[in-house]
C-alpha positions as CSV (number, residue, x, y, z in Angstrom):
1,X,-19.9,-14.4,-23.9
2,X,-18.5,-14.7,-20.4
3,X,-17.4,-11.5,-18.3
4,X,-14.2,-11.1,-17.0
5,X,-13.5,-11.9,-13.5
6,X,-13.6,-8.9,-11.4
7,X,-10.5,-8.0,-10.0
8,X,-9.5,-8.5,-6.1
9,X,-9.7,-4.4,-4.6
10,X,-6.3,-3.9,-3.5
11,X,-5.7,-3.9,0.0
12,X,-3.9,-0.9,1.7
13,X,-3.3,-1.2,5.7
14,X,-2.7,1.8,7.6
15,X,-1.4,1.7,10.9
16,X,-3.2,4.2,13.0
17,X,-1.6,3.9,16.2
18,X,1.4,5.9,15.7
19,X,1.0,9.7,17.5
20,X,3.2,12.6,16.9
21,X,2.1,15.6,18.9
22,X,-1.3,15.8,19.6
23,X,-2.3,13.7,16.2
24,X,-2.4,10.0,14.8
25,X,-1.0,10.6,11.3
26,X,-2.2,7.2,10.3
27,X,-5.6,7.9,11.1
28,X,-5.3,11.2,9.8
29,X,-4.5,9.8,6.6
30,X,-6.8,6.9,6.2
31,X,-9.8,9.7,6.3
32,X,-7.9,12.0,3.9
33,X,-7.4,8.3,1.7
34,X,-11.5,7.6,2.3
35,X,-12.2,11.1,0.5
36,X,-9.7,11.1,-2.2
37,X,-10.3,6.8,-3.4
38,X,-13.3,7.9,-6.0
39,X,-14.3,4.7,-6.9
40,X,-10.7,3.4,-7.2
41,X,-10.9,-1.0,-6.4
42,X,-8.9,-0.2,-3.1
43,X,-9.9,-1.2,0.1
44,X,-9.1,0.9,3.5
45,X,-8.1,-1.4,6.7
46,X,-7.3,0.9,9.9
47,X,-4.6,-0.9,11.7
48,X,-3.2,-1.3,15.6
49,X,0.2,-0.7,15.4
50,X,2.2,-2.2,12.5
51,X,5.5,-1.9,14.9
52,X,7.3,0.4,13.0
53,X,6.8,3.5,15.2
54,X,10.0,5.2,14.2
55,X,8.5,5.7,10.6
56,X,4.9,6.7,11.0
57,X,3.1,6.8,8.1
58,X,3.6,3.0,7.5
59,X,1.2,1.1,5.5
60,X,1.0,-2.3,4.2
61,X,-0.2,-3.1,0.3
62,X,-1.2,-6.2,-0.6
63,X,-3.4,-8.4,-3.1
64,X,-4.1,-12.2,-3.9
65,X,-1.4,-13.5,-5.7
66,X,0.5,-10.4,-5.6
67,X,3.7,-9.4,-4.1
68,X,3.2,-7.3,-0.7
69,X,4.6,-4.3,0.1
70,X,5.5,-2.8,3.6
71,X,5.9,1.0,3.3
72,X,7.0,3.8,6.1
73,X,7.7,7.3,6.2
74,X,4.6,8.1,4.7
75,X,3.4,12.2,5.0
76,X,-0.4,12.4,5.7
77,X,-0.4,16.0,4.5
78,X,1.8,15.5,1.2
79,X,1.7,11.7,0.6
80,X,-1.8,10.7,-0.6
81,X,-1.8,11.9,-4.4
82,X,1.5,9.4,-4.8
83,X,0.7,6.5,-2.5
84,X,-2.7,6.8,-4.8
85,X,-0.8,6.9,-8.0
86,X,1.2,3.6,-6.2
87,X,-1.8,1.9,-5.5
88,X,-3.3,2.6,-9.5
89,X,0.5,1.3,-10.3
90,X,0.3,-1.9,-8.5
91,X,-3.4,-2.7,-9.4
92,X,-2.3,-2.8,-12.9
93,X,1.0,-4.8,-12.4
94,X,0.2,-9.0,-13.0
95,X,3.0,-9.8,-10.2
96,X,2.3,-6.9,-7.4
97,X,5.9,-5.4,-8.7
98,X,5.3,-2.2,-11.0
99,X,8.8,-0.9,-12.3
100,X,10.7,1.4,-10.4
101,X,9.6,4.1,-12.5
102,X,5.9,4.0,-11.9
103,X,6.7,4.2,-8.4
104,X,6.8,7.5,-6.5
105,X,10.0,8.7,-4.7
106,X,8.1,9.1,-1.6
107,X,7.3,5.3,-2.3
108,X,11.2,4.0,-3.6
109,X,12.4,5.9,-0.3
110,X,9.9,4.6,1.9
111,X,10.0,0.4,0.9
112,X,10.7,-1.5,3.9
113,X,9.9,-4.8,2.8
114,X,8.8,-7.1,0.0
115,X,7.0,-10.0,0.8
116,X,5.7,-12.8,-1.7
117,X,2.2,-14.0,-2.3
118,X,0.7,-16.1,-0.2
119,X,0.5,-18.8,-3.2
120,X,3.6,-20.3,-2.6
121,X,6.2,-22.0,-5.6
122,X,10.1,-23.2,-5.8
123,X,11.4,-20.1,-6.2
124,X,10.6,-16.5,-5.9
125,X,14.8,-16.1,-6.8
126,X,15.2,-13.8,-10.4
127,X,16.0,-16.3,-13.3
Protein backbone atom coordinates (compact mmCIF):
# COMPACT_ATOMS: atom_id res chain seq x y z
CA UNK A 1 0.00 0.00 0.00
CA UNK A 2 1.41 3.39 -0.95
CA UNK A 3 1.89 6.24 1.75
CA UNK A 4 0.52 9.41 1.49
CA UNK A 5 2.35 12.19 0.08
CA UNK A 6 3.80 14.32 2.85
CA UNK A 7 2.45 17.54 2.98
CA UNK A 8 4.43 20.90 1.82
CA UNK A 9 5.39 22.67 5.75
CA UNK A 10 3.75 25.81 5.54
CA UNK A 11 5.69 28.72 4.95
CA UNK A 12 5.45 31.73 7.39
CA UNK A 13 7.75 35.02 6.48
CA UNK A 14 8.48 37.36 9.07
CA UNK A 15 9.83 40.56 8.38
CA UNK A 16 12.46 41.38 10.86
CA UNK A 17 13.57 44.67 9.90
CA UNK A 18 10.93 46.69 11.46
CA UNK A 19 12.32 48.46 15.02
CA UNK A 20 10.21 50.13 17.55
CA UNK A 21 12.27 51.45 20.39
CA UNK A 22 15.26 49.73 21.06
CA UNK A 23 13.73 46.19 19.62
CA UNK A 24 12.95 44.41 16.21
CA UNK A 25 9.57 42.90 16.96
CA UNK A 26 9.86 40.72 14.01
CA UNK A 27 12.80 39.11 15.15
CA UNK A 28 11.63 39.11 18.42
CA UNK A 29 8.90 37.07 17.39
CA UNK A 30 10.36 34.65 14.97
CA UNK A 31 12.50 33.32 18.21
CA UNK A 32 9.41 33.34 20.41
CA UNK A 33 7.67 31.26 17.01
CA UNK A 34 11.09 28.84 16.86
CA UNK A 35 10.23 27.79 20.62
CA UNK A 36 6.58 27.59 20.62
CA UNK A 37 6.40 25.39 16.59
CA UNK A 38 6.70 21.79 18.51
CA UNK A 39 6.87 19.81 15.68
CA UNK A 40 4.19 21.73 13.84
CA UNK A 41 4.99 21.27 9.49
CA UNK A 42 5.72 25.12 9.53
CA UNK A 43 8.72 26.56 8.29
CA UNK A 44 10.36 29.95 9.84
CA UNK A 45 11.93 32.46 6.98
CA UNK A 46 13.44 35.78 8.73
CA UNK A 47 12.83 38.44 6.23
CA UNK A 48 14.52 42.12 5.14
CA UNK A 49 11.83 44.39 5.19
CA UNK A 50 8.38 43.28 3.76
CA UNK A 51 7.70 47.30 3.29
CA UNK A 52 4.98 47.62 5.39
CA UNK A 53 6.73 49.53 8.31
CA UNK A 54 3.63 51.22 9.50
CA UNK A 55 2.30 47.79 10.73
CA UNK A 56 5.15 45.88 12.29
CA UNK A 57 4.52 42.58 12.98
CA UNK A 58 3.84 41.74 9.25
CA UNK A 59 4.21 38.31 8.11
CA UNK A 60 3.61 36.52 4.90
CA UNK A 61 1.85 32.76 4.85
CA UNK A 62 2.07 30.79 2.03
CA UNK A 63 2.00 27.14 0.59
CA UNK A 64 2.08 25.31 -2.92
CA UNK A 65 -1.00 25.57 -4.41
CA UNK A 66 -2.43 27.48 -1.71
CA UNK A 67 -3.77 30.91 -1.43
CA UNK A 68 -1.21 33.48 0.28
CA UNK A 69 -1.71 35.61 2.91
CA UNK A 70 -0.04 39.00 3.82
CA UNK A 71 -0.70 39.79 7.51
CA UNK A 72 0.33 43.10 9.70
CA UNK A 73 -0.20 44.45 13.00
CA UNK A 74 1.00 41.36 14.51
CA UNK A 75 1.98 41.64 18.59
CA UNK A 76 5.18 39.71 19.39
CA UNK A 77 4.26 39.53 23.01
CA UNK A 78 0.41 38.51 22.58
CA UNK A 79 0.16 37.28 18.99
CA UNK A 80 1.93 33.88 18.68
CA UNK A 81 -0.68 31.40 20.36
CA UNK A 82 -3.29 32.80 17.45
CA UNK A 83 -1.00 33.30 14.43
CA UNK A 84 -0.13 29.48 15.52
CA UNK A 85 -3.69 28.41 15.77
CA UNK A 86 -3.83 30.44 11.96
CA UNK A 87 -1.12 28.50 10.68
CA UNK A 88 -2.79 24.83 12.18
CA UNK A 89 -6.07 26.49 10.32
CA UNK A 90 -4.59 27.05 6.98
CA UNK A 91 -2.49 23.76 6.92
CA UNK A 92 -5.68 21.94 7.13
CA UNK A 93 -7.67 24.18 4.60
CA UNK A 94 -7.32 22.32 0.69
CA UNK A 95 -7.48 26.01 -0.91
CA UNK A 96 -5.14 28.16 1.68
CA UNK A 97 -8.67 29.84 2.74
CA UNK A 98 -9.92 28.47 6.24
CA UNK A 99 -13.39 30.16 7.11
CA UNK A 100 -13.51 33.27 8.80
CA UNK A 101 -14.25 31.54 11.88
CA UNK A 102 -11.17 29.45 12.28
CA UNK A 103 -9.37 32.64 11.98
CA UNK A 104 -8.24 34.74 14.95
CA UNK A 105 -9.39 38.36 15.31
CA UNK A 106 -5.94 39.40 15.64
CA UNK A 107 -5.65 37.57 12.18
CA UNK A 108 -9.34 38.97 10.44
CA UNK A 109 -8.04 42.61 11.69
CA UNK A 110 -4.66 42.21 10.49
CA UNK A 111 -5.29 40.73 6.53
CA UNK A 112 -3.68 42.99 4.18
CA UNK A 113 -3.76 40.95 1.16
CA UNK A 114 -4.78 37.77 -0.53
CA UNK A 115 -2.80 36.50 -3.15
CA UNK A 116 -3.47 33.35 -5.33
CA UNK A 117 -1.36 30.28 -5.93
CA UNK A 118 1.30 30.44 -8.02
CA UNK A 119 -0.53 27.51 -10.20
CA UNK A 120 -2.32 29.67 -12.23
CA UNK A 121 -6.23 29.02 -13.94
CA UNK A 122 -9.11 31.15 -15.77
CA UNK A 123 -10.46 32.41 -12.88
CA UNK A 124 -9.84 32.81 -9.29
CA UNK A 125 -13.46 35.04 -9.41
CA UNK A 126 -16.27 33.19 -6.85
CA UNK A 127 -18.81 31.18 -9.01
Amino acid sequence: MLKAAKPEPVALFICVTCQQADARPGALLYRRLEDMLNGRAVRLYPVECMSICKRPCTVAVSSPGKWSYIIGGIDEAVDAPALLDYLDAYAASESGTPPLKKRPAVIRRGTIARLPPHTHKESYAAS
